[in-house]
C-alpha positions as a printed NumPy array, in Angstrom:
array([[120.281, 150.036,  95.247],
       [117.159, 147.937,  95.382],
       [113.49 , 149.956,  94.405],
       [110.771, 148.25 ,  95.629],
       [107.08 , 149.487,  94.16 ],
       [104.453, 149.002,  97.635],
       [100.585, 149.262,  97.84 ],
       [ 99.782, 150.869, 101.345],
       [ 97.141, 148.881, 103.814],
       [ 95.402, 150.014, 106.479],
       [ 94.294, 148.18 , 109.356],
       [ 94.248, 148.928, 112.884],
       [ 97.694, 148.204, 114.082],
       [ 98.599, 150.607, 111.438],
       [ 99.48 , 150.896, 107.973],
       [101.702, 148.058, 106.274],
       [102.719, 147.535, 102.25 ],
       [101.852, 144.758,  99.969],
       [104.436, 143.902,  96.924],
       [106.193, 141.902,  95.017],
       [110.251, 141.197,  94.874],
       [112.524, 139.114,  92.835],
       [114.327, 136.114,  94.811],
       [117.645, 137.579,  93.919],
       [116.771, 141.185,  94.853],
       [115.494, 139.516,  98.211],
       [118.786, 137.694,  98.77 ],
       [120.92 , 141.082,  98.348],
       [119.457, 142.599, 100.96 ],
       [120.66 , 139.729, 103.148],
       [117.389, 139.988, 105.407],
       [118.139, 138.658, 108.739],
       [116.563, 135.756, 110.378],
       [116.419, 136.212, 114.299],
       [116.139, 132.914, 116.102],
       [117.968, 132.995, 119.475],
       [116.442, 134.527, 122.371],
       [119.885, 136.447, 123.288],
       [119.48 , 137.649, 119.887],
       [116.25 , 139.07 , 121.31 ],
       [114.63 , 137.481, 118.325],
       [111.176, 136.53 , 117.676],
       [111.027, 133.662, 114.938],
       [111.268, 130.217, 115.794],
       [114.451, 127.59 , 114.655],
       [114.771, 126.883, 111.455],
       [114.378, 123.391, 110.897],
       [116.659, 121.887, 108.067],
       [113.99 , 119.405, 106.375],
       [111.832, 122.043, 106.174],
       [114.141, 123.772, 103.856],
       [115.242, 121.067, 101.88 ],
       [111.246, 120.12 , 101.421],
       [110.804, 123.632, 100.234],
       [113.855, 123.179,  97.923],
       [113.054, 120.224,  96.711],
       [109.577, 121.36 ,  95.743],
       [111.299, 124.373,  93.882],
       [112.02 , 121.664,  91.007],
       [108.148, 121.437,  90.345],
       [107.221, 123.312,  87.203],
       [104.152, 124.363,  88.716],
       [105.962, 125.265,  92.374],
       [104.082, 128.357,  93.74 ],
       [104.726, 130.278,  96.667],
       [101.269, 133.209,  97.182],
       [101.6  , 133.659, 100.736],
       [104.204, 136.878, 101.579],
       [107.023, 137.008, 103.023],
       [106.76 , 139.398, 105.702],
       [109.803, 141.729, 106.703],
       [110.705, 144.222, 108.681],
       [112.74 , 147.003, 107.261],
       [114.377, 150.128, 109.077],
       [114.148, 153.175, 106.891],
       [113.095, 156.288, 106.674],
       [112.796, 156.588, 102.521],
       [109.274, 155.909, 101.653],
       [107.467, 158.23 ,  98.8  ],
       [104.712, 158.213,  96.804],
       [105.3  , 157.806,  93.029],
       [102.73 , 160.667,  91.458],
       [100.177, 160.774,  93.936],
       [ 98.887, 157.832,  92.67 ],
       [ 98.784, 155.658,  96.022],
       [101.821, 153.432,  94.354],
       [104.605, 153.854,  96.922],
       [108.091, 153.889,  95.747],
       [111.507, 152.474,  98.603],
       [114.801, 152.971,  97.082],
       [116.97 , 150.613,  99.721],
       [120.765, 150.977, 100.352],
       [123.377, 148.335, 101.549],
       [122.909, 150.609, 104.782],
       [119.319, 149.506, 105.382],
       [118.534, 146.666, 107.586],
       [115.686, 144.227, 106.699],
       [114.393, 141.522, 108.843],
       [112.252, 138.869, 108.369],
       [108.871, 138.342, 110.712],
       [107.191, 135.376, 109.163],
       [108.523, 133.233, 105.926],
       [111.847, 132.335, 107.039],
       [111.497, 128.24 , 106.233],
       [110.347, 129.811, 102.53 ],
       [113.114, 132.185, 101.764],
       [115.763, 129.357, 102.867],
       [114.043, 126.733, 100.92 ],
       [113.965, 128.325,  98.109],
       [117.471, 130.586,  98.245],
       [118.729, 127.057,  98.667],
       [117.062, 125.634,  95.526],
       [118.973, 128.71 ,  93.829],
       [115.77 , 129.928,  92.138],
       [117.186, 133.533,  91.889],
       [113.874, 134.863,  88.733],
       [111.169, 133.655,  91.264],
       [108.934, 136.703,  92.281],
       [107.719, 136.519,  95.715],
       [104.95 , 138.404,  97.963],
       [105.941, 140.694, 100.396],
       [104.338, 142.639, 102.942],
       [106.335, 145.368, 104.056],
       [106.434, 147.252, 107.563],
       [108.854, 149.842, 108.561],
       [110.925, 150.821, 112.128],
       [109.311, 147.912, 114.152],
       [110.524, 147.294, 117.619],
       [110.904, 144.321, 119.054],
       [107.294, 144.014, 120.888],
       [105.784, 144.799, 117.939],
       [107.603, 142.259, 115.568],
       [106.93 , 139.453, 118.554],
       [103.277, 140.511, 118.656],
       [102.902, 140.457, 114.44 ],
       [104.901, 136.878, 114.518],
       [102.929, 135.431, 116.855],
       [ 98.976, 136.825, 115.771],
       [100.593, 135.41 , 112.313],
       [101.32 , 131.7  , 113.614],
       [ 98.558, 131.481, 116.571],
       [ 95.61 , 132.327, 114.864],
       [ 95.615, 129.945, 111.627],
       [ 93.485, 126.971, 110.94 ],
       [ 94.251, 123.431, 109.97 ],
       [ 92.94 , 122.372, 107.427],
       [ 91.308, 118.88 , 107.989],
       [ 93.333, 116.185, 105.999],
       [ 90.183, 115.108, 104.54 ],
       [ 89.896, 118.45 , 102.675],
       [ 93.673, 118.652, 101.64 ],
       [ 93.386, 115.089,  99.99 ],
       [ 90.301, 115.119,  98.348],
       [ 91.252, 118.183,  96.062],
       [ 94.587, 115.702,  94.919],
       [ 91.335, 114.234,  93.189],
       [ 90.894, 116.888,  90.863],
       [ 94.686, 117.24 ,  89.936],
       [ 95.75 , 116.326,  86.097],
       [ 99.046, 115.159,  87.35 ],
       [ 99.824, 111.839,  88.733],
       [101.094, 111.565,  92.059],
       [100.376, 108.684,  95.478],
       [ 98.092, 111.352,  96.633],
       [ 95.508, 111.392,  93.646],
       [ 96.17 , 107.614,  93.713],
       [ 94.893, 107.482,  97.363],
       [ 92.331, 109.565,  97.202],
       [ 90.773, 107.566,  93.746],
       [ 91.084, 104.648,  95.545],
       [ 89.254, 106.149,  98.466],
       [ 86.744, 107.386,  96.092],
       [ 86.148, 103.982,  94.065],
       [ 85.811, 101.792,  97.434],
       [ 83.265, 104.201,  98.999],
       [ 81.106, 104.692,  96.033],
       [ 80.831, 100.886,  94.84 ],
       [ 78.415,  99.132,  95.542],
       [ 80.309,  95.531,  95.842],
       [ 83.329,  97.192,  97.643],
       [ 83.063,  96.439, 101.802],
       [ 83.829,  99.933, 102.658],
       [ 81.265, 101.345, 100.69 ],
       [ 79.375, 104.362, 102.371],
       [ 82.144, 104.054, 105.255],
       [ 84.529, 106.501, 104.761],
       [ 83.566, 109.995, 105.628],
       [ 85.193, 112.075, 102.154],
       [ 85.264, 115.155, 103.509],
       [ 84.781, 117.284, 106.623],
       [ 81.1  , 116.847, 107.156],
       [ 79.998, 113.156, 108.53 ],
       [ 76.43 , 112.754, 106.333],
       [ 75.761, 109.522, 107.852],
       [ 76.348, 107.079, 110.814],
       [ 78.162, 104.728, 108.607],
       [ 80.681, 106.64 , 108.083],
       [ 82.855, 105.305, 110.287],
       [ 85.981, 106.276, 108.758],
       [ 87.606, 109.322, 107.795],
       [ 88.799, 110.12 , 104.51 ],
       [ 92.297, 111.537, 105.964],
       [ 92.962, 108.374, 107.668],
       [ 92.279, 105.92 , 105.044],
       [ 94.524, 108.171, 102.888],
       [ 97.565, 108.326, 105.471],
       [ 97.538, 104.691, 106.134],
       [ 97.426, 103.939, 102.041],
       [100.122, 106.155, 101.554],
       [102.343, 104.822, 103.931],
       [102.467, 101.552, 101.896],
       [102.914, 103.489,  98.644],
       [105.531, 106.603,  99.526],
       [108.075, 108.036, 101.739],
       [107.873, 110.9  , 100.446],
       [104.473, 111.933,  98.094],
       [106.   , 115.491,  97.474],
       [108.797, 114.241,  95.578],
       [107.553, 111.127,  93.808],
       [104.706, 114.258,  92.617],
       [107.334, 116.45 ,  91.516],
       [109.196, 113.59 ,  90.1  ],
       [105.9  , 112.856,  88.089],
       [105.92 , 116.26 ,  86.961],
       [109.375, 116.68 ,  85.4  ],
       [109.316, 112.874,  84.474],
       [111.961, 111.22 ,  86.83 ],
       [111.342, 107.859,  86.873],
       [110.016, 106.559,  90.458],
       [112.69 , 105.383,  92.805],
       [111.81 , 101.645,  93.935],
       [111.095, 100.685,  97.802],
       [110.725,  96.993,  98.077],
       [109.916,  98.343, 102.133],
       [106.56 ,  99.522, 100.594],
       [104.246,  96.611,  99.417],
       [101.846,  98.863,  96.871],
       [104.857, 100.881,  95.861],
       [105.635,  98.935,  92.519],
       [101.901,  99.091,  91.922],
       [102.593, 101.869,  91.746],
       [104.986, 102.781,  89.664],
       [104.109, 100.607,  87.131],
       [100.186, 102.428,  87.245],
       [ 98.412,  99.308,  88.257],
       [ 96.313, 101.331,  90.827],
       [ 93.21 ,  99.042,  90.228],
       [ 95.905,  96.133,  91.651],
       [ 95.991,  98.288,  95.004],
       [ 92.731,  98.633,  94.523],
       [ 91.658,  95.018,  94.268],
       [ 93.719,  93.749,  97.027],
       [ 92.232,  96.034,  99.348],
       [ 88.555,  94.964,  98.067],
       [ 89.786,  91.233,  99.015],
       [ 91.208,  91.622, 102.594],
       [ 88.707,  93.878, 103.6  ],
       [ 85.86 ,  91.772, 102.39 ],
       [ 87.534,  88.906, 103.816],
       [ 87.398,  91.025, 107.237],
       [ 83.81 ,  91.941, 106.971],
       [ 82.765,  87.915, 106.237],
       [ 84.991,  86.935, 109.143],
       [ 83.081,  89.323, 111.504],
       [ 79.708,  90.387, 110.299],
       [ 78.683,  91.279, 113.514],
       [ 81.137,  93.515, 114.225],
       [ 81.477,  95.476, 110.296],
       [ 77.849,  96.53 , 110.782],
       [ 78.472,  97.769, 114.766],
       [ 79.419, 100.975, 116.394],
       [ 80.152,  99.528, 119.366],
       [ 83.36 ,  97.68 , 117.463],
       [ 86.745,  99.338, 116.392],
       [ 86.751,  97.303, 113.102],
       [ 85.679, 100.102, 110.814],
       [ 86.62 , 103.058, 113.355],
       [ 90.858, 104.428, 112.78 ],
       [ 91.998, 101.287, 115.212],
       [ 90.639,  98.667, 113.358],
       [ 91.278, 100.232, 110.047],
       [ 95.202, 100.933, 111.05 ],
       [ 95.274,  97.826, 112.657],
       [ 94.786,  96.043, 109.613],
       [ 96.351,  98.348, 106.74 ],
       [ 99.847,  98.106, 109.062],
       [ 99.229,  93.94 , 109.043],
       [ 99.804,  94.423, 105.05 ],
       [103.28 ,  94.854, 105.309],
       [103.653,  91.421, 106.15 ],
       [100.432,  89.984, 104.743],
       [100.633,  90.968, 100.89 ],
       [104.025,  90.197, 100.319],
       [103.919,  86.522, 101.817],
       [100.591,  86.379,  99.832],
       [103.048,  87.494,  96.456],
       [105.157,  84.733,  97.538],
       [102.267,  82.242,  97.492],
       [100.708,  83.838,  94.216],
       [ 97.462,  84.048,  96.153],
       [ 95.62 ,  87.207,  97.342],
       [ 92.303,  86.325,  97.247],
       [ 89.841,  86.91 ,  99.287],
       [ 89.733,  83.27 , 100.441],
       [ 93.759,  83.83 , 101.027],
       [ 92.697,  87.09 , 103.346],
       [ 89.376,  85.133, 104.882],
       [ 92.061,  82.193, 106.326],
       [ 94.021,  84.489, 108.722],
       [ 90.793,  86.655, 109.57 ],
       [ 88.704,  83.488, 110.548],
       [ 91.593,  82.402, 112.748],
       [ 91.782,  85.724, 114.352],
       [ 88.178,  85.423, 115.2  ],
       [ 88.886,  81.613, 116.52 ],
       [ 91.626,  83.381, 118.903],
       [ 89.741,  86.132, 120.018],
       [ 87.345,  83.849, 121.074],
       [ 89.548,  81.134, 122.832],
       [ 90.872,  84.064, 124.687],
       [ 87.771,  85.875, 125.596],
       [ 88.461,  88.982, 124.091],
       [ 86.062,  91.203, 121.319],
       [ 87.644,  94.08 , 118.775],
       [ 86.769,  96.573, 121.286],
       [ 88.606,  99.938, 122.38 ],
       [ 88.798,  97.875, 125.878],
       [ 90.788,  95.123, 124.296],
       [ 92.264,  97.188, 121.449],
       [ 92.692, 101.432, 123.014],
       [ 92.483, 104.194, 120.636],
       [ 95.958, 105.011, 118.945],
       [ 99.151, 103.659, 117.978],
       [ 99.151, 100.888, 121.004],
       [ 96.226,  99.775, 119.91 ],
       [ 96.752,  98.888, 116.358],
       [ 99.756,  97.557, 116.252],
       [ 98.624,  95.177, 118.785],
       [ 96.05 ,  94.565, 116.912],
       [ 98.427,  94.186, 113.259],
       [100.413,  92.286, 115.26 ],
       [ 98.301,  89.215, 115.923],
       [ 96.897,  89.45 , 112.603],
       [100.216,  88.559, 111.286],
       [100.727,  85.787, 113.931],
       [ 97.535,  84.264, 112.484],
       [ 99.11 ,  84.203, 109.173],
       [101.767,  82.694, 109.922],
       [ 99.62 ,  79.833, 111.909],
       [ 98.075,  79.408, 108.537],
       [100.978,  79.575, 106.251],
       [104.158,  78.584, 108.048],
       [107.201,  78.666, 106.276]])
């Protein structure tokens, strides 16, 4: 027997209960998770790294989990405890409980075996199965997304250490100094309070992190419960890193992007141009893969190092009549790899093997 304590709402679909329940009460009552359309379910398919993110993140100290898991249960054996508008269910193994929205959570973490976890629920009783689809799908239809820029600039204010804060410092440093080439570029949150910035905060962020992590959410909860960082030699900035040498990523960054801006003044200070717009900035961050560790390998990442293969990209740009335009170079993933790509066949021009 499993008593559940529920605060009544009222809205107008009807009335609904808000309350709390302890991961291993939940998992007795074996909710069900309908998938399938024969089943004549709702919910959508569970997708396995969605669990095993929300497992993994189970292992953080500070894991929390405030929005409910909503269920549908089918009894008849609701009363309220002393007429104080605290309602009281007393559920059998005969009751059948089902659940609307939450399923990726209760996996995840029934998975992660974190039985002494209380969890939100909201509660609604005798559904059928029009009314479950329409609850599901109000639910899932009707959020907002948060804009990236948003989601990484509070990392910022975060005491613990994890690629995320480190990205969005770095972000932070080259925007607000004055000798840095991106500063007053990079538009830190949603609100764009100038024409120069050029460049969001959420994709200077995803393009940093992609040279740092393959997964933030577990190097942060590593951080957290002090597991040393796994290595990646696949990620240039990743031993950076680890060892906390952020001002390194840092620095290198200041060098090939000033090296950019002297190689094409013109263009840095132009709208018109994709150099400080997501295409030139991609284009560029994806050319480091090959660019910083050949510059390792010649113990030279300089500026001058950087200014060598951005003057002869200029030199072939010109010989072939082209300009860093969204004609030469289109918006989105074609675009800046072609353009990453014959950065890095300019540096090897200037530093062959």
């Amino acid at each position: 027997m499993i008593k559940l304590r529920l605060i009544p709402i009222e809205q107008p679909i009807g009335t609904f209960y808000f309350g709390q329940i302890k991961m291993s009460d939940l998992k007795k009552m074996d909710p069900q998770i309908k998938r399938r359309s024969e089943d004549g379910g709702t919910q959508r398919q569970l997708k396995d790294k969605k669990i095993d993110d929300i497992a993994y993140y189970c292992k953080d100290p500070e894991a929390i989990f405030p929005t409910p898991i909503i269920l549908n249960i089918n009894s008849g054996k609701i009363i309220e405890s002393k007429g104080n508008g605290i309602y009281t269910i007393e559920l059998s193994d005969k009751d059948k409980a089902e659940i609307i929205d939450g399923q990726h959570r209760y996996e995840g973490i029934k998975l992660s075996k974190l039985d002494e976890i209380n969890l939100p629920i909201v509660v609604m009783f005798n559904l059928d199965e029009s009314e479950k689809a329409y609850i599901f799908s109000t639910i899932n239809n009707n959020q907002t997304k948060v804009d990236k820029s948003l989601i990484y600039d509070l990392f910022g204010v975060a005491k613990d250490r994890s690629p995320y804060k480190t990205c969005h410092e770095i972000a932070r440093m080259l925007n607000t100094d004055s000798e840095s080439p991106l500063c007053g570029k990079i538009k830190m949150l949603e609100k764009r309070q100038s024409k120069e910035e050029t460049l969001s905060q959420g994709t200077f962020v995803k393009h940093l992190l992609n040279l740092i992590s393959i997964d933030p959410n577990q190097d942060t909860v590593d951080s957290k419960n002090n597991v040393e960082i796994k290595d990646n030699n696949n990620l240039v900035f990743r031993k950076y890193y680890k060892a906390q040498r952020d001002e390194v990523i840092a620095k290198i960054l200041v060098n090939c992007f000033s090296a950019v801006k002297k190689a094409f003044p013109i263009e840095w200070n132009d709208e018109d141009y994709i150099l400080v717009k997501t295409t030139g900035y991609s284009g560029v961050m994806g050319s480091l893969k090959t660019l910083v560790p050949n510059g390792e390998k010649l113990a030279n990442l300089t500026e001058d190092y950087f200014y060598k293969i951005f003057s002869r990209l200029k030199e072939k740009l010109k010989l072939k009549g082209e300009k860093l335009t969204s004609e030469v170079f289109a918006s989105g993933a074609t675009g800046e790899k072609k353009l990453s790509k014959q950065i890095v066949e300019c540096m090897e021009e200037c530093f062959p093997n």
